[in-house]
N, C-alpha and C positions, 0 to 999 in steps of 0.2 A: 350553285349554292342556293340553297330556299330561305325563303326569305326568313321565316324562324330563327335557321341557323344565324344568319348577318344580324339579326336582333339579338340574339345569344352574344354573339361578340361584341357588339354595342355596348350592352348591358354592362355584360362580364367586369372589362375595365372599370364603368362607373361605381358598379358593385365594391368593386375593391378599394377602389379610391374612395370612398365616404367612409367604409367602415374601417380604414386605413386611418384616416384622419380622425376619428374618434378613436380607434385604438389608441393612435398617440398621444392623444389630449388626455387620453387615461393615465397616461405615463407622465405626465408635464403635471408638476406641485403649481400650486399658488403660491408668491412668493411676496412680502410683503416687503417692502426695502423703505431705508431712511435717504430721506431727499437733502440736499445741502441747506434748502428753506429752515428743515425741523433741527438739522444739525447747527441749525448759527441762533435758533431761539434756544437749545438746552444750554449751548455755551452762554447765553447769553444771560442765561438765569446763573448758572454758575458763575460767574463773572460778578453778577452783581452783589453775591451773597460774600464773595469774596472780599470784593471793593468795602462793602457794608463791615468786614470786620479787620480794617483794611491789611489784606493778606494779598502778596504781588504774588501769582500762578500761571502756571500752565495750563489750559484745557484744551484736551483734545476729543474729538467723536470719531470713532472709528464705524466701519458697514459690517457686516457680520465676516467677512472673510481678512479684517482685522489691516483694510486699507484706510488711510488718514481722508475725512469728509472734510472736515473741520480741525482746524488747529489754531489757537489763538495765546501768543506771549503778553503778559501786561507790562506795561512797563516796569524798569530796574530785578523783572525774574532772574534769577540768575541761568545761566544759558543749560548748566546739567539737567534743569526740569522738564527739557523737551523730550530728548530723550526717554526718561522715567516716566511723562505722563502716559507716553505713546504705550512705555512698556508695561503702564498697568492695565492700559486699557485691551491691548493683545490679549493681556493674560485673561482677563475678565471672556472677551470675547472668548480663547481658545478654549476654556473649560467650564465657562458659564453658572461661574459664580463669583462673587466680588475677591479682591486681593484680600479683604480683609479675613476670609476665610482662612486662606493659607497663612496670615501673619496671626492667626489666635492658633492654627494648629501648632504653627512652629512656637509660639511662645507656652504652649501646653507642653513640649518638648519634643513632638513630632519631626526632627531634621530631615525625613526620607524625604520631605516637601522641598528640600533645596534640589535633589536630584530629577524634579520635575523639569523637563526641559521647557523656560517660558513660564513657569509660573512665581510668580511676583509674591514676597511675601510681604508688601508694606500697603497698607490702606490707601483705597484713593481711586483703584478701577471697579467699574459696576456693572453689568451688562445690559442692555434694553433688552427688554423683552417682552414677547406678546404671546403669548398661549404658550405659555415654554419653549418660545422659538427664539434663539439668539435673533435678534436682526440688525446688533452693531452692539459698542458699549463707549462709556465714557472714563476718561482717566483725567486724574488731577495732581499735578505736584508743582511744590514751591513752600509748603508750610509742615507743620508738622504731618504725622497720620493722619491722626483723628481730623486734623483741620483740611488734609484732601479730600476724606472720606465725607467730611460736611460739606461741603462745596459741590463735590460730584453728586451727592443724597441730591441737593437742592435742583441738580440737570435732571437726573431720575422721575424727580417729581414732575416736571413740564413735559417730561417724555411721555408719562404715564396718562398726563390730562388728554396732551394729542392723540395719542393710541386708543382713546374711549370711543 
């Protein structure tokens, strides 16, 4: 074998292997994710807006595939609000608009909204999000709508500062 050829086969492999490896990094997204750090300051602002009007809740921060980061009970919630925080914030995450969309469509009298599997029609889940990218959401209950729907607003906004 001359020597060419053995540097051909040398080569060859390395060849592949680089452009292999940037092929694939072509294929691999940037993915932006929430850290448990950013998920205990939004509760934590939710929490306080809460306490401020003093309203006992659930908050919960879910990651965009709509696992629990954060979950916090204040004292005397009643124990049904975990559940429902969890479930607004799914819902938020799985279709990437707040519950309270579906709870003005259904009150417009759109009922096909019930048959959404997962989507929540009561105020109170919101989605984070960064260039239109889900990257988790937030859900609130223990008071009325309007009063989850304020409280998780108030997590929204701290999410919004850190993401700048």
């Amino acid at each position: 074998m001359t020597s060419t050829k053995r540097s051909a086969l040398l080569v060859a492999p390395l060849f592949a292997l680089l452009f292999g490896t940037v092929a694939g990094q072509a294929q691999l997204s940037q993915k932006r994710s929430l850290s448990l750090e950013g998920a205990k300051k939004i509760a934590a602002a939710a929490e306080a807006e809460a306490a401020k009007n003093k309203w006992t809740m659930v908050i919960t921060v879910l990651d965009d595939g709509g696992n629990i980061v954060y979950l916090e009970r204040m004292d005397d919630t009643q124990i049904g609000s975990v559940s429902v925080a969890i479930d607004k914030a799914r819902s938020a995450v799985n279709f990437k608009r707040p519950t309270k969309a579906f709870e003005d469509q259904l009150a417009g009298g759109r009922t096909a909204i019930l048959k959404l599997p997962g989507a929540l029609p009561v105020e109170g889940g919101i989605p984070l999000m960064i260039d239109g990218k889900v990257i988790g959401a937030i859900g609130v209950s223990g008071g009325t709508s309007a009063q989850d729907g304020q409280v998780a607003a108030v997590g929204v906004e701290v999410f919004n500062k850190m993401a700048k």
